[in-house]
Rosetta silent file (secondary structure, phi, psi, omega in degrees, C-alpha in Angstrom):
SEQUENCE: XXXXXXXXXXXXXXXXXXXXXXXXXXXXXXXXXXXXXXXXXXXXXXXXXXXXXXXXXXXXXXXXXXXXXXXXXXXXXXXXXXXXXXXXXXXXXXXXXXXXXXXXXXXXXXXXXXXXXXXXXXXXXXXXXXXXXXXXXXXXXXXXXXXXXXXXXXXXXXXXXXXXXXXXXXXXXXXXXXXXXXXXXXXXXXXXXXXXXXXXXXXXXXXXXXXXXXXXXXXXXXXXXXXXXXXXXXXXXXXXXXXXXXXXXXXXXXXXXXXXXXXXXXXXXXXXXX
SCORE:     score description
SCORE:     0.000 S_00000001
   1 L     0.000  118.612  168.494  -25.877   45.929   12.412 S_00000001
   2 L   -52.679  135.717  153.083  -28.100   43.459   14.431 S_00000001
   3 L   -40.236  122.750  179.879  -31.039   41.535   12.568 S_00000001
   4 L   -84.073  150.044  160.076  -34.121   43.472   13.789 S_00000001
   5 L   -44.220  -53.152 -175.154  -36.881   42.057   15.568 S_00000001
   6 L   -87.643  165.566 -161.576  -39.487   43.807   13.821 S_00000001
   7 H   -60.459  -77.200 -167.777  -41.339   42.469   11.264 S_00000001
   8 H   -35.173  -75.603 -171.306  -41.253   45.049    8.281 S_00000001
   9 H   -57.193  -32.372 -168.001  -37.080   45.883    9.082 S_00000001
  10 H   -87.518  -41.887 -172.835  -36.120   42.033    9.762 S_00000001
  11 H   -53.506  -32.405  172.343  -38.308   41.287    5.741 S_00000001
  12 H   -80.226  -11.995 -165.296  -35.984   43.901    4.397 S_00000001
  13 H   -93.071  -45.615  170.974  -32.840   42.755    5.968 S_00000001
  14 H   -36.098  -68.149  179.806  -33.820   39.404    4.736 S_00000001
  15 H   -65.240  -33.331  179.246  -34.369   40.379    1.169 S_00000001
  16 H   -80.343  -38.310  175.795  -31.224   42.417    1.223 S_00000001
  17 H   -38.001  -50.789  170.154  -28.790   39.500    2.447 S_00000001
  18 L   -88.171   34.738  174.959  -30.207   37.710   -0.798 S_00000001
  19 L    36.343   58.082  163.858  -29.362   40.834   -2.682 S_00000001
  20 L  -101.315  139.157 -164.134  -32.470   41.738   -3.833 S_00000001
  21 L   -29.177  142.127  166.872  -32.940   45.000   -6.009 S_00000001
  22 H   -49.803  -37.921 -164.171  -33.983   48.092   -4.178 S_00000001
  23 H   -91.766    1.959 -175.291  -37.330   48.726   -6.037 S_00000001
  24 H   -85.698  -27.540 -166.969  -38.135   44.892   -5.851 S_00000001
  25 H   -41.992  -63.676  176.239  -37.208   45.648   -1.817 S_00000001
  26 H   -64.912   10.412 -162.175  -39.671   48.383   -1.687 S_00000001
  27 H  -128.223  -63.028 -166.503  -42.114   47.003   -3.929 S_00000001
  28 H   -66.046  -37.224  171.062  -42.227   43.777   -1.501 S_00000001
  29 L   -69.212  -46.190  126.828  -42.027   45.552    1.989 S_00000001
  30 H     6.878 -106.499  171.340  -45.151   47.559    0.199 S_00000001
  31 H   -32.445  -20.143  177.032  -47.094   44.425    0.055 S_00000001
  32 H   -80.404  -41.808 -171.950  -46.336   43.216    3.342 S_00000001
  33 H   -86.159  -40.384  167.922  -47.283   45.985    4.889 S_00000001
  34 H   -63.644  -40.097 -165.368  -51.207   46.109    2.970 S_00000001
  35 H   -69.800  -33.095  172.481  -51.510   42.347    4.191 S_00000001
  36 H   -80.923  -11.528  161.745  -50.876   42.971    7.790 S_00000001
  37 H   -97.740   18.096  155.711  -53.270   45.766    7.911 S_00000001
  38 H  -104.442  -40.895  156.010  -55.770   43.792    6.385 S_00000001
  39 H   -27.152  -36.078 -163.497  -54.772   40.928    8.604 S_00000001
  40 L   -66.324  153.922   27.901  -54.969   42.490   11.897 S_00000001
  41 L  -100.808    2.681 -144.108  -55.916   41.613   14.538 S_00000001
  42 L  -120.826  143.261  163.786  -54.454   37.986   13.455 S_00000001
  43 L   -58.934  120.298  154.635  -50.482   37.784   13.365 S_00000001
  44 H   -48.895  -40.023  152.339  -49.194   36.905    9.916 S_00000001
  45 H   -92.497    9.441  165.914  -47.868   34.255   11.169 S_00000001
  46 H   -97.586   10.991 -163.522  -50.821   32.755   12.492 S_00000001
  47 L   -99.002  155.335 -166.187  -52.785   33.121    8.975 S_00000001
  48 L  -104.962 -151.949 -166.414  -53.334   29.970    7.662 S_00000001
  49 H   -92.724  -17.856 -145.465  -52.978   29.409    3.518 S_00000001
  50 H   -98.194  -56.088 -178.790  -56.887   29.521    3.067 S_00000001
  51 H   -47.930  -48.633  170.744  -56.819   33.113    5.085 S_00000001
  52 H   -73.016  -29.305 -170.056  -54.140   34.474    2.403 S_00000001
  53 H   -69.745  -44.559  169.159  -55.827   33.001   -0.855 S_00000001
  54 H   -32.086  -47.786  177.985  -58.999   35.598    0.903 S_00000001
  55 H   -79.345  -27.612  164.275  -56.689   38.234    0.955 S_00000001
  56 H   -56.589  -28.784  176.670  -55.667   37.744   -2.834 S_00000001
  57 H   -94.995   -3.866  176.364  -59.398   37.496   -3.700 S_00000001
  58 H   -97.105  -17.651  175.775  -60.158   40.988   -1.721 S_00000001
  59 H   -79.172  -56.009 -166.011  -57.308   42.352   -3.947 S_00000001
  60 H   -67.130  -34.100 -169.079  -58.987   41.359   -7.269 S_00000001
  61 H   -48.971  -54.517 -170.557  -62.539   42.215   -5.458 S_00000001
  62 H   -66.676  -16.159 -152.219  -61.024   45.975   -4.753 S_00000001
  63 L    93.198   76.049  100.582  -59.429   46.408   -8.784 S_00000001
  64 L   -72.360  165.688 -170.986  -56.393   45.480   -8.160 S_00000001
  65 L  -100.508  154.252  179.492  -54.251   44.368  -11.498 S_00000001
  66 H   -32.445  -50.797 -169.467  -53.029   41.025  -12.170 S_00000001
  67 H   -73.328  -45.021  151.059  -49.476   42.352  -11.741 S_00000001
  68 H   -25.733  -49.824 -146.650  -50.281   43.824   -8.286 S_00000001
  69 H   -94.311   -8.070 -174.946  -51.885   40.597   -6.823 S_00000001
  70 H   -89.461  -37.700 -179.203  -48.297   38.379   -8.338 S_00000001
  71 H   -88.756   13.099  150.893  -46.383   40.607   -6.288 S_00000001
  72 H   -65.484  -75.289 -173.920  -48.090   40.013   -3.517 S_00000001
  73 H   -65.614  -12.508  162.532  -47.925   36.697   -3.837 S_00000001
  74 H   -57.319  -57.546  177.998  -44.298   36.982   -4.520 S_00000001
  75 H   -53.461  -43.691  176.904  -43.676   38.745   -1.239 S_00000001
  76 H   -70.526  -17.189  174.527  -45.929   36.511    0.696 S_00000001
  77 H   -43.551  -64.324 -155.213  -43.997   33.600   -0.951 S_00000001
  78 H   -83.749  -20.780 -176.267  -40.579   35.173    0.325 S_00000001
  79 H   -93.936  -50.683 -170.492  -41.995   35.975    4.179 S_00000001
  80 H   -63.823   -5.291  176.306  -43.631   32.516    4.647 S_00000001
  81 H  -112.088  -49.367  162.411  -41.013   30.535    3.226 S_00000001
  82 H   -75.296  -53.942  171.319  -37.569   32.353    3.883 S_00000001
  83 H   -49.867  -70.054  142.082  -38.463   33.954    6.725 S_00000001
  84 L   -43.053  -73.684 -113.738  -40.978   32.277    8.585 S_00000001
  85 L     9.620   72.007  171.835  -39.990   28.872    6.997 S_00000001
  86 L  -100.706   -8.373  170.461  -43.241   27.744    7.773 S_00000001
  87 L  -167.300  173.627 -149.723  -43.593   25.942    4.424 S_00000001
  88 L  -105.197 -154.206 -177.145  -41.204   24.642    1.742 S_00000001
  89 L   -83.588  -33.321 -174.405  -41.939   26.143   -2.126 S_00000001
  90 L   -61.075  -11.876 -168.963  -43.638   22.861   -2.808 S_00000001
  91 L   -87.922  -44.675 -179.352  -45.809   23.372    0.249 S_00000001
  92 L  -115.960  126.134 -148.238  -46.965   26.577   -0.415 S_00000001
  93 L   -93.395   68.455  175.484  -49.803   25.810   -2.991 S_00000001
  94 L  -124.838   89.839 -173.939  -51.015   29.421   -3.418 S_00000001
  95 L   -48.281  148.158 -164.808  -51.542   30.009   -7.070 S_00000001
  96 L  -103.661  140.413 -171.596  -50.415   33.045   -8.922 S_00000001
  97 L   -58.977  153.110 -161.826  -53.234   34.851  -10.822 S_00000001
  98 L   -81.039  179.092 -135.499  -52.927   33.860  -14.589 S_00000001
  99 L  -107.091  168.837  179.153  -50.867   36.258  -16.952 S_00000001
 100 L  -101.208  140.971  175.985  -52.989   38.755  -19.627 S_00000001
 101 L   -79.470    6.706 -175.637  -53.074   37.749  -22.953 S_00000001
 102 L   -79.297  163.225 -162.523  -52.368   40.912  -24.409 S_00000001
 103 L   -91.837  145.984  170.358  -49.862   41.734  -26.991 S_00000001
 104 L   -77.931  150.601 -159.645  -47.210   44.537  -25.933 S_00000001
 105 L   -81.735  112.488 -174.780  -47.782   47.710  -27.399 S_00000001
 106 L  -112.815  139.582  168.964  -45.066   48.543  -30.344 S_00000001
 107 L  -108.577  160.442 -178.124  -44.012   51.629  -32.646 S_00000001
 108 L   -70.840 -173.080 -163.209  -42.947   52.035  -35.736 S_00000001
 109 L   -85.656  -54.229 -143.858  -39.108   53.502  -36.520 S_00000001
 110 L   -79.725  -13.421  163.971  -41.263   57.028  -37.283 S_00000001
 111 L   -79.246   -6.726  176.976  -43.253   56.855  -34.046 S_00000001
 112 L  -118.541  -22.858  125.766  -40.166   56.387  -32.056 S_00000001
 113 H   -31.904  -47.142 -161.021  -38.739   59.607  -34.076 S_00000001
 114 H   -70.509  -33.312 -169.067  -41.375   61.488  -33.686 S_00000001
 115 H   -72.814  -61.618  172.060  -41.147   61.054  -29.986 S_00000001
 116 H   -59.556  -27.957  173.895  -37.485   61.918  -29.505 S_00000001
 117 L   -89.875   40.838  165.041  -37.651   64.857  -31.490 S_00000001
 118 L  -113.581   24.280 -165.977  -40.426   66.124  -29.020 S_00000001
 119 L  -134.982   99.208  179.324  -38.020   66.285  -26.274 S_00000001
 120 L   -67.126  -52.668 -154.977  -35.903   69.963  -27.055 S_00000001
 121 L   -48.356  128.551 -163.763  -33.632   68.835  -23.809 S_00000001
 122 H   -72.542  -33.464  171.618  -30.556   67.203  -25.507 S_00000001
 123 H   -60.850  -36.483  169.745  -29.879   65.180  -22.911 S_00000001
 124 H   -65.849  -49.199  174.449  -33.597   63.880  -22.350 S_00000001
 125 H   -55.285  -37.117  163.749  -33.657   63.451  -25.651 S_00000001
 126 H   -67.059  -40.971  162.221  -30.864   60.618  -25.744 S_00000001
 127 H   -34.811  -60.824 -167.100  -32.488   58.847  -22.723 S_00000001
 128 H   -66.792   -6.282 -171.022  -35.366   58.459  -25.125 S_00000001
 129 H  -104.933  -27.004 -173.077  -33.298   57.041  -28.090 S_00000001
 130 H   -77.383  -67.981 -176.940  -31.192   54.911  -25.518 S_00000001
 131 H    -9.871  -63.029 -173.577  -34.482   52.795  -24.531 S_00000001
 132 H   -76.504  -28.867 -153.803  -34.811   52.186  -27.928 S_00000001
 133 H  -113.622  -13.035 -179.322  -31.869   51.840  -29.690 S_00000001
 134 H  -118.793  -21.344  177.529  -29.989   49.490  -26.699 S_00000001
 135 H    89.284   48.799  152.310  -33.732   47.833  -25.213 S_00000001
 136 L   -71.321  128.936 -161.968  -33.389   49.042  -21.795 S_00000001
 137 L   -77.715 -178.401 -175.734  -35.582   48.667  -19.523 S_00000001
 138 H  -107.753   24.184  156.445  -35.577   52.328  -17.635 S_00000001
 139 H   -86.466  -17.045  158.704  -34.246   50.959  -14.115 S_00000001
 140 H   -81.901  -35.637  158.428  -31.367   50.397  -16.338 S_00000001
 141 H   -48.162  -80.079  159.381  -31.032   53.088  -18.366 S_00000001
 142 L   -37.481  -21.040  174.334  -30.737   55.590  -14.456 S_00000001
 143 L  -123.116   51.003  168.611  -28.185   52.963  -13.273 S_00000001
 144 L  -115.853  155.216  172.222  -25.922   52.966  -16.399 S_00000001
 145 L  -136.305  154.364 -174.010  -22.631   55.351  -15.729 S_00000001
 146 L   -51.066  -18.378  173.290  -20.652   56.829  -18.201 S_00000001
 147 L   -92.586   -4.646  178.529  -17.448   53.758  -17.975 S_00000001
 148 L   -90.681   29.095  174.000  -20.341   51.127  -18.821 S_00000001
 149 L  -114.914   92.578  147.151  -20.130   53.040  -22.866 S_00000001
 150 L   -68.326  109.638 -172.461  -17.765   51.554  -25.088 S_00000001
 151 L   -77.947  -22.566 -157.377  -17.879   54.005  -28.072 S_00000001
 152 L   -68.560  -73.663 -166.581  -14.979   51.597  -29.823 S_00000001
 153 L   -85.436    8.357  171.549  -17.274   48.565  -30.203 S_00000001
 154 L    32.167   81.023 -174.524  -20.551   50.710  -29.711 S_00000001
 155 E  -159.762  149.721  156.757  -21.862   48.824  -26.708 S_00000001
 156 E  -163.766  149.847 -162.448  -22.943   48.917  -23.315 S_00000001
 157 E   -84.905   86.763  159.798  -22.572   46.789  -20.199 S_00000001
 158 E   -92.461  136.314 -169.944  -25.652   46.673  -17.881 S_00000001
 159 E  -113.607  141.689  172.643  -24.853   45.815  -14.837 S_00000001
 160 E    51.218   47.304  177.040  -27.199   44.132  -12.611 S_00000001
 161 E   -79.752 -152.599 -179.991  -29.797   44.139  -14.334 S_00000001
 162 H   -46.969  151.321 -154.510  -33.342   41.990  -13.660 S_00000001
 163 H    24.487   38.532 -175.222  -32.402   39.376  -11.723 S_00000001
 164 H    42.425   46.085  160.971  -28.926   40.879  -11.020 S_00000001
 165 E  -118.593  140.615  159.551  -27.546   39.560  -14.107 S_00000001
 166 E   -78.436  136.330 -172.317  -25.367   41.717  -16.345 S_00000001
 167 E  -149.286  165.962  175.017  -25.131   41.693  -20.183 S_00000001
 168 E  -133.179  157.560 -167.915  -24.051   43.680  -22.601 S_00000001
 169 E  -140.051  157.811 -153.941  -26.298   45.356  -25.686 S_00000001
 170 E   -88.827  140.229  141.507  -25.917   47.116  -28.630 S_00000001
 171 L   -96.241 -174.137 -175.246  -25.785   51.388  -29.461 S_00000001
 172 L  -119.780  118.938  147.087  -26.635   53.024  -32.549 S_00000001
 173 H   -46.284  -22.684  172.373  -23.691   54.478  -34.464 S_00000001
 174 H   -51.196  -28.471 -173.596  -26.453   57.126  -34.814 S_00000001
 175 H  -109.782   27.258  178.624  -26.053   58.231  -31.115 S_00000001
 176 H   -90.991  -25.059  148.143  -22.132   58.345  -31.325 S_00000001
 177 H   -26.042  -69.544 -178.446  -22.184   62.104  -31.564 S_00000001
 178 H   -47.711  -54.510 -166.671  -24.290   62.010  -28.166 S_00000001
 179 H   -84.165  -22.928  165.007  -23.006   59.870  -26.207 S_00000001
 180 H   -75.122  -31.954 -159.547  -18.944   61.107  -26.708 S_00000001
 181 H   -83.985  -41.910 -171.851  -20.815   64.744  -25.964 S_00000001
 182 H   -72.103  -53.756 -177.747  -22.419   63.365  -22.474 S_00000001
 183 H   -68.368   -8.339 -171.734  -19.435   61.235  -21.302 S_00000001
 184 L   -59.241  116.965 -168.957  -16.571   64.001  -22.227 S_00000001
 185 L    73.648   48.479  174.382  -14.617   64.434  -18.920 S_00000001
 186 L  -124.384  165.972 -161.913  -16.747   62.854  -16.750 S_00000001
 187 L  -114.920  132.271  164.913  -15.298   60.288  -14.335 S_00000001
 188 L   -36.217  -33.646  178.422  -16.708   56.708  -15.140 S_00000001
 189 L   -95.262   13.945  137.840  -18.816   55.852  -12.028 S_00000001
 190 L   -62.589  111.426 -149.166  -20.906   58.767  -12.791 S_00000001
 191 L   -41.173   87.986  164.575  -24.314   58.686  -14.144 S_00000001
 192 L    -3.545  -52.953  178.062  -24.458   58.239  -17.737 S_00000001
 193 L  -112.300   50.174  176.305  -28.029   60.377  -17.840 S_00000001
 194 L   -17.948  137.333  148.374  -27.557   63.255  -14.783 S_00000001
 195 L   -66.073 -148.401 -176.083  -30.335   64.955  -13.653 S_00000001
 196 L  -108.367   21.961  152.346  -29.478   69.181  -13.825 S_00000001
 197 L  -112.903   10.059  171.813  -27.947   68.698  -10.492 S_00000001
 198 L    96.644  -17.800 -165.514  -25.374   65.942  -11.842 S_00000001
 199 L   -76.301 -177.321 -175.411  -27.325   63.461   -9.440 S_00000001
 200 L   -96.358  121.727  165.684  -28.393   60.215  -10.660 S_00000001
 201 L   -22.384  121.076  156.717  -32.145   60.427  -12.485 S_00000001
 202 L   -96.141  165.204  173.543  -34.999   58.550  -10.764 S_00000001
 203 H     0.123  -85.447 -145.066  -37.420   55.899  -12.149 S_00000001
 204 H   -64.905  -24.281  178.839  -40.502   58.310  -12.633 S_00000001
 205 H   -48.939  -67.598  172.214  -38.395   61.407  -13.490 S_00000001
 206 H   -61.661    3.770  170.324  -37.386   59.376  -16.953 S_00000001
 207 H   -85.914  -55.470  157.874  -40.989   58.218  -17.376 S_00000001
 208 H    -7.522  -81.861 -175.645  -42.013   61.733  -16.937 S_00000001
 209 H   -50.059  -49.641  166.237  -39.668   62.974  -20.421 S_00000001
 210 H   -58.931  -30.867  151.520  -41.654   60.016  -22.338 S_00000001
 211 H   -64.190  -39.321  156.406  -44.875   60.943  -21.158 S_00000001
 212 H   -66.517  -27.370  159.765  -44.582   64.196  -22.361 S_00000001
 213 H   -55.751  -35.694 -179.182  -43.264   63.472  -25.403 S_00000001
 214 H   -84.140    0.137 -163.505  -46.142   61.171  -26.066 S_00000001
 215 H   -82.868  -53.192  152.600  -48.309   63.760  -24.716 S_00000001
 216 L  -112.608   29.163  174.703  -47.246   65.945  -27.724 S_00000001
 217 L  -109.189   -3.770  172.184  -47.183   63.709  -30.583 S_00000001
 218 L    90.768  -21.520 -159.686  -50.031   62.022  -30.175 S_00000001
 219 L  -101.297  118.037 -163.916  -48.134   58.517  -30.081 S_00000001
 220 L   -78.227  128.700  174.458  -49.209   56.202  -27.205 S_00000001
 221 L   178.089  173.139 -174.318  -46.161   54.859  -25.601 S_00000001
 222 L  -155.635 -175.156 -171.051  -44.056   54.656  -22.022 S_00000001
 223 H   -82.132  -23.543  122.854  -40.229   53.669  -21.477 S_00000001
 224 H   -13.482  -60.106 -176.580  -41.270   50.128  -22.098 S_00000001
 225 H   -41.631  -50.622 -169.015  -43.123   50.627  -25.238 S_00000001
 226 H   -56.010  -34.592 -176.808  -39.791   51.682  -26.597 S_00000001
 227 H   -66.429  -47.757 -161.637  -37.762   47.931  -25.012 S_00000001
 228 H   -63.213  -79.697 -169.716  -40.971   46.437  -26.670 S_00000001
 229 H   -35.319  -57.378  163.190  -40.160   48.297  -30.075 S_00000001
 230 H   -28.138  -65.764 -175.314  -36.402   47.325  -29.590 S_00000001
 231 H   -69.198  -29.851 -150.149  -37.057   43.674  -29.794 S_00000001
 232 H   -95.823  -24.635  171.785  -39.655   43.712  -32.254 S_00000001
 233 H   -79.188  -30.629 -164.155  -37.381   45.606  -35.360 S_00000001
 234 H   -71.129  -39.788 -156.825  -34.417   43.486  -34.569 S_00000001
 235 H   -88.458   -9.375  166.448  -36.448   40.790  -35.259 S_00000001
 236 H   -79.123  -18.361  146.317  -38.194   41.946  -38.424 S_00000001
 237 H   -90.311   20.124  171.166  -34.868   42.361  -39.619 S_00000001
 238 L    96.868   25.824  173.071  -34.109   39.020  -39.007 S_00000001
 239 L   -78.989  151.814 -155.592  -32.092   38.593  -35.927 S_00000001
 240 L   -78.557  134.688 -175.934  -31.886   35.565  -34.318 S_00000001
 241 H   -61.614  -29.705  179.043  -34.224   35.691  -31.212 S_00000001
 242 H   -35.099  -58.990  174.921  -31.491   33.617  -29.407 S_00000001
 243 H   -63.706  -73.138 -172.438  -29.197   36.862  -29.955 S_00000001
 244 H   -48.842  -41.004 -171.753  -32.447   39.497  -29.094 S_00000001
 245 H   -73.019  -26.500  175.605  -33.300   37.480  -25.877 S_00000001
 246 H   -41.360  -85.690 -174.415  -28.980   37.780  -24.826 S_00000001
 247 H   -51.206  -30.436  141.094  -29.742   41.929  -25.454 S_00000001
 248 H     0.731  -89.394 -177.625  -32.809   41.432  -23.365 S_00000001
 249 L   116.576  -20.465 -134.759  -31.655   40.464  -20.719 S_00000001
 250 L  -109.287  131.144 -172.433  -34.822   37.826  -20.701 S_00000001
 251 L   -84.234  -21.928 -170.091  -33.914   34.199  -18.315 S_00000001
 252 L  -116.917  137.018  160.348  -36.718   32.446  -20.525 S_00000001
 253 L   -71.772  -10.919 -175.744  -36.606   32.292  -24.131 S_00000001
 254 H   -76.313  -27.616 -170.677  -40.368   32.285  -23.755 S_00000001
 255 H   -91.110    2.288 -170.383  -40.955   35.771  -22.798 S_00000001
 256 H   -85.035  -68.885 -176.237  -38.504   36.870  -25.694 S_00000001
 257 H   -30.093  -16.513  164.562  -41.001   34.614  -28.372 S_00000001
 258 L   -42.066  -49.896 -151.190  -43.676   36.790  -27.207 S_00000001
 259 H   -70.433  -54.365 -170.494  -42.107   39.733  -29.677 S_00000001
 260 H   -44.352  -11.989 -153.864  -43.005   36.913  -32.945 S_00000001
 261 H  -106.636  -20.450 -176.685  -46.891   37.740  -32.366 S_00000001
 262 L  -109.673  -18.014  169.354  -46.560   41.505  -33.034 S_00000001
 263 L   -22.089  132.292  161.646  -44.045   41.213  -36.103 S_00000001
 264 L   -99.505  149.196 -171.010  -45.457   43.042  -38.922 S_00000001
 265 H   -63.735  -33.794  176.991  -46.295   40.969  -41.543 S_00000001
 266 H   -40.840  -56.398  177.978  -45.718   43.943  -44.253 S_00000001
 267 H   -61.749  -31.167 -169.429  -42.310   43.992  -43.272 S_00000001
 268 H   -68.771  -36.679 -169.871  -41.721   40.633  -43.298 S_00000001
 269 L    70.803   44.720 -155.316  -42.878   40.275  -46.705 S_00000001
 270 L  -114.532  125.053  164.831  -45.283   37.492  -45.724 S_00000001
 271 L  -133.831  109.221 -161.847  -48.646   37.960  -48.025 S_00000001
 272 L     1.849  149.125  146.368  -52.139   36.303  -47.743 S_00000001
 273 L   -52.610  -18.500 -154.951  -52.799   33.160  -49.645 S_00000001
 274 L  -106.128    0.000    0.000  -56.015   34.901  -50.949 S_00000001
């Protein structure tokens, strides 16, 4: 297949040579495509640096979220530098808006109960315990298959995960029942959580079973909340973060150290001076 000409198909071709994930593809080609329709009649490659920091301040102007306007700038990053090479990384001095200070949202062991048993589907239901119980994020969880489960060593191999590195994380003997019921007779490169046509689950579909679950429990949470929760008991039972960022997944020890700020203290057995 020739390198295409147009813009939008040659950004994607781009991004795929340097193997980047499908939803980061689509996520980036996304962004590309709002700049040049705010851009027009001027060429993206005629915009100078001062003209993009405009369009980044018409993002925050409109509501857009912090995380929105970095993936912008991520994208624009990747057309003006690989593509274009119109400037090196040191050149282009377009700052990324600064990160929110908020704490990630965490549940308790009986809040993360309560939630799977609000899911009757048996199958749904183990999606919702696998978040939690291996710290998957849930683009990992839909692209696990049934030969990445070691039952022997109660493990499993994510493959290609954020930044197409692979690791491997912990199950719950608790879910050993489950997970020998889902893989029996199934051929290994098949999806670990099928949808009811056998196909492989998308994103929002498992976001979906966790919104309704929190929907009838009461208990504020998404398929994050649960990765968040993941990290934050291993470490109130004392695991080394060193070990929790490995089951991560996490490139920086910094975003794992995040997790120390929501520890409860109760647990901990840490009690006022007063």
């Amino acid at each position: 297949m020739a390198l295409s000409t147009d813009l939008y198909a040659r950004f994607q071709q781009e991004l795929q040579l340097r193997n980047y994930r499908p939803n980061t593809i689509r996520t980036y080609r996304s962004a590309l495509q709002g700049y040049v329709r705010w851009l027009r009649p001027v060429h993206p490659r005629e915009a100078t640096l001062e003209r993009l920091r405009e369009y980044l301040l018409h993002l925050f102007e409109t509501g857009r979220s912090r995380s929105t306007v970095d993936q912008v700038v991520s994208a624009l990053k990747f057309l003006y530098i690989e593509l274009y090479e119109r400037y090196t990384a040191a050149d282009f001095c377009v700052a990324r808006p600064r990160r929110e200070s908020t704490l990630p949202r965490v549940l308790n062991r009986w809040e993360v109960l309560a939630l799977a048993d609000a899911v009757p589907n048996r199958r749904h239901r183990l999606a919702v315990l696998l978040l939690y119980a291996a710290g998957l994020r849930v683009s990992e969880l839909i692209a696990a298959n049934v030969g990445d489960v070691d039952l022997d060593s109660l493990s499993l191999h994510v493959r290609s995960g954020k930044g197409a590195r692979d690791r491997i994380t912990v199950l719950s003997d608790r879910l050993r029942e489950d997970l020998s019921w889902i893989c029996s007779g199934r051929p290994n490169d098949t999806p670990l959580i099928p949808n009811r046509d056998g196909e492989r689950w998308t994103t929002r579909s498992a976001q979906h079973v966790v919104e309704r679950a929190a929907a009838r429990t009461g208990v504020s949470a998404s398929c994050h909340t649960l990765r968040h929760s993941f990290a934050t008991h291993l470490l109130e039972d004392g695991t080394d973060i060193r070990f929790i960022q490995t089951l991560l997944g996490h490139a920086k020890i910094e975003t794992t150290t995040r997790y120390t700020h929501v520890r409860n203290p109760a647990v901990l057995r840490i009690r006022s001076p007063l």
